[in-house]
N, C-alpha and C positions, 0 to 999 in steps of 0.2 A: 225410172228416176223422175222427180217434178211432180209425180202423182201418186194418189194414194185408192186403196179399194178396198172399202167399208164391205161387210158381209152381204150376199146377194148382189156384188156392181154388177151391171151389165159393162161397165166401162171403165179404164181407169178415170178419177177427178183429178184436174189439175190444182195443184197448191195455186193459192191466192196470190195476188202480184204483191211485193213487200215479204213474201216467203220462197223459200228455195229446200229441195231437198236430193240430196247426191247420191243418194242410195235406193236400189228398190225393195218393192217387197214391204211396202208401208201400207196401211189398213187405216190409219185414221187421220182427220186433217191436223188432229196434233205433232202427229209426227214431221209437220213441214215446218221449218225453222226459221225464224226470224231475219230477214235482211240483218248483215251484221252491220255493227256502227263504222260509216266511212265509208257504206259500198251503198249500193241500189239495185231491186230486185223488181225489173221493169215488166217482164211476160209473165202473163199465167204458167204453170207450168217448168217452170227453171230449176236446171239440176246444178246450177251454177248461179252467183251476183251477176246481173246484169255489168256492172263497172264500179268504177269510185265517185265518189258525189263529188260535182264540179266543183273547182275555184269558184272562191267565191258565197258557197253556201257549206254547211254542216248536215249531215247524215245520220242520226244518234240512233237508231239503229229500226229497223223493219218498215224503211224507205222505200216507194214503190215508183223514185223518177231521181232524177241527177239533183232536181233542183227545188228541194220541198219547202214550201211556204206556209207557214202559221199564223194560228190568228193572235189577236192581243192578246186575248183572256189565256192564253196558254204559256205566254213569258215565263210564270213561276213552274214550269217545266223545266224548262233549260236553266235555273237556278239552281234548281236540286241537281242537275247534271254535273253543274260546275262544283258544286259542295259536294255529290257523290264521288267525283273524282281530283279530291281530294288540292283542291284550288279554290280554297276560302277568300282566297286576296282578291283573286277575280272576279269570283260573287259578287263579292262587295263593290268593285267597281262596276261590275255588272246592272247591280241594281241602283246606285249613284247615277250610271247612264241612262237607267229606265225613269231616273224620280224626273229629269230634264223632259221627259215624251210625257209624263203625265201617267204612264201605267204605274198598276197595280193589281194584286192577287193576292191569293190566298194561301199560306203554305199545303203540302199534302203531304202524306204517311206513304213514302216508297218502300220498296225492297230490291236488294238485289236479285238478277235472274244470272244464271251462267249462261253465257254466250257458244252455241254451237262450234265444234273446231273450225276453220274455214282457214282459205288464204288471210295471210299477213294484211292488213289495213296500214294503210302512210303513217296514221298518227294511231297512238294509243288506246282501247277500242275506254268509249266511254259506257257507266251503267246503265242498265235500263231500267225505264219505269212502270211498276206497276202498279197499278192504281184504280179503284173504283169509279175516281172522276172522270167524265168520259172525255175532258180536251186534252187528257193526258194521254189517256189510256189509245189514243188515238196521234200522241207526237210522234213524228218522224223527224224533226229536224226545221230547218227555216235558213233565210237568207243571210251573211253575217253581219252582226250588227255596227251600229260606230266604236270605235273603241277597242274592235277586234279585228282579227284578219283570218280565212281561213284558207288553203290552199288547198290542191289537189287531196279526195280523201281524207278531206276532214269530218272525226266525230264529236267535234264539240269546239268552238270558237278561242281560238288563241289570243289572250290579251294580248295588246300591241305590247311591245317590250319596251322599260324603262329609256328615255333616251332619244324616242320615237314617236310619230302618233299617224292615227287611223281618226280621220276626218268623215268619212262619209262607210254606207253599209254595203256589204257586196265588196270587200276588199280582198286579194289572194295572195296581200303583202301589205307592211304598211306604207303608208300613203309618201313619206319623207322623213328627215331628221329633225328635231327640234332644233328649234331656230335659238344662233348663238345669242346669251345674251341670258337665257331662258332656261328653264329645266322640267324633264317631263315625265313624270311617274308610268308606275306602268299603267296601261288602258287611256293615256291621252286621247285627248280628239283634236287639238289644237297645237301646232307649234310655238305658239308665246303668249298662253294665258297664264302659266308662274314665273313670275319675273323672279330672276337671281338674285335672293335674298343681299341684303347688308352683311361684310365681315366676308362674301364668298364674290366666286367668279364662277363662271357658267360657258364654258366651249360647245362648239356645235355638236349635238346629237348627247347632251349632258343628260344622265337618267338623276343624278342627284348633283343639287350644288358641291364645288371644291370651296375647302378654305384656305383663306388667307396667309401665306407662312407666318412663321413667327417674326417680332419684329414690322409689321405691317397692318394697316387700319382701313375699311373702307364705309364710310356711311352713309350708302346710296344705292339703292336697286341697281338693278343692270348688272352689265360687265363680263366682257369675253374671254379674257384672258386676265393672267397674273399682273400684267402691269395696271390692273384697273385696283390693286391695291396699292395702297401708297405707305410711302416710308414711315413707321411712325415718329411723330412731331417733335420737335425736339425739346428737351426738360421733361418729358415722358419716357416710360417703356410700354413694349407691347408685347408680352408672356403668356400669350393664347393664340392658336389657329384659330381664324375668323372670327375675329371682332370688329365691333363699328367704333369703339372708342378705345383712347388707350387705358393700360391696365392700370394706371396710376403715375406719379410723378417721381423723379430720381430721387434717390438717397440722398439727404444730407453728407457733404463729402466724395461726392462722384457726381460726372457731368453728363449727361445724355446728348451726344449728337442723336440727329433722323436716324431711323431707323433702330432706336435700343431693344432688346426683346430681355433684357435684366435689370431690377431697379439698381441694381450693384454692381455695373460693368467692369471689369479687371480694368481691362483697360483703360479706364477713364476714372482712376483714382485722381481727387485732386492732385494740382502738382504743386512743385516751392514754391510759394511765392504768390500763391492762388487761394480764394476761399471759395467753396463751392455751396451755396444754400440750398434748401430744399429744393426750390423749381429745379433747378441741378443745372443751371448755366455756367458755365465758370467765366468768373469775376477777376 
């Protein structure tokens, strides 16, 4: 097992390091298989992975150390990675993170290969690449970048999740919560670079702004919680979740106290002995 012997060996050859093979009785070096994605195949010779690829970095698959490091020119690898398995959203933030460094590439023509049986990998095994180009044809994987996080075992970089953000590379968790106030898509790199839109409010670890209930106006960034929306104004109503102004002004004949979310509140039909004008004050 771990080696193979071509017609005439005097010896068995051991498989390459980044290959492993669990069986004997193999005759060519094709028969030793690729490090799967998430593990690393560190000796010549291994009828087993070596381990799982550290916290911290990605393993994508015929890895030949815990902690593999790529060059620039090979980023649009790990693109096709994230787009082969089937995580367009992340691409994109993917490459959104890469325009900030200045890289750039080339796309390339992959295909899928199937993945030898092996032990269970932590996360989900990602595709592999094959390719003519030789920085491809040569990825193993790389350290994780901003924006992601990857832990024990990982075959391809997990966007930070909605809510969260991943500030610096090399992370095996995200870094903290989005800071209240703030809201943070997925693949953040900053706790309170999108301020809490107008008409919403934003609590700590917010993946998407909340709006404003009904009945309520706010026209100003920021804002942690519900009380940062305010009643709407009186001779108005407000008949939307989150808005920054009200929906328009009372019925002729009804009077708006704070807070109306109807321009035709039951409750606030004029009374005897009252005229109520458009602003809807009663007089």
């Amino acid at each position: 097992m771990g080696h193979f012997c071509p017609q005439g060996s005097e010896s068995p050859k051991p498989c390459p390091i980044g290959t492993f093979l669990p069986e004997p009785g193999a005759f060519s070096l094709s028969h030793c298989r690729s490090c799967p994605p998430g593990q690393y195949c560190l000796t010549p010779g291994a009828s087993q992975p070596s381990g799982y690829c550290f916290k911290g970095f990605f393993c994508s698959g015929g890895a030949d150390r815990p902690t593999p490091r790529a060059n620039l020119s090979s980023v649009i690898c790990l693109l096709k990675i994230l787009e082969l398995s089937s995580m367009k959203m992340e691409a994109a933030v993917w490459k959104h993170n890469l325009s900030n460094s200045g890289r750039n590439a080339n796309w390339i023509k992959v295909e899928m290969v199937p993945q030898a049986d092996s032990d269970r990998v932590v996360n989900d095994s990602a595709p592999h690449l094959k390719s003519p180009h030789y920085t491809c044809s040569t990825y193993r994987g790389d350290i994780c970048p901003r924006g992601f996080y990857c832990p024990v075992g990982s075959a391809y970089p997990q966007p930070c999740e909605a809510g969260f953000y991943c500030n610096q590379s090399g992370l095996e968790a995200p870094a903290g919560s989005c800071a209240a106030g703030y809201f943070c898509p997925t693949g953040s790199v900053d706790p309170n670079v999108h301020p809490c839109p107008a008409g919403h409010f934003c609590p700590l670890e917010t993946p998407l702004p909340l709006p404003c209930p009904l009945g309520t106006v706010k026209n100003y960034l920021g804002g942690s919680t519900v009380e940062a929306c305010q009643p709407c104004p009186p001779g108005h109503y407000c008949n939307q979740r989150g808005i920054a102004a009200p929906s328009g002004q009372c019925a002729a004949g009804y009077y708006c106290p704070a807070g109306q979310s109807s321009e035709r509140p039951e409750q606030h039909v004029c009374t005897v002995g009252h005229y109520c004008e458009k602003v809807g004050h009663l007089a």
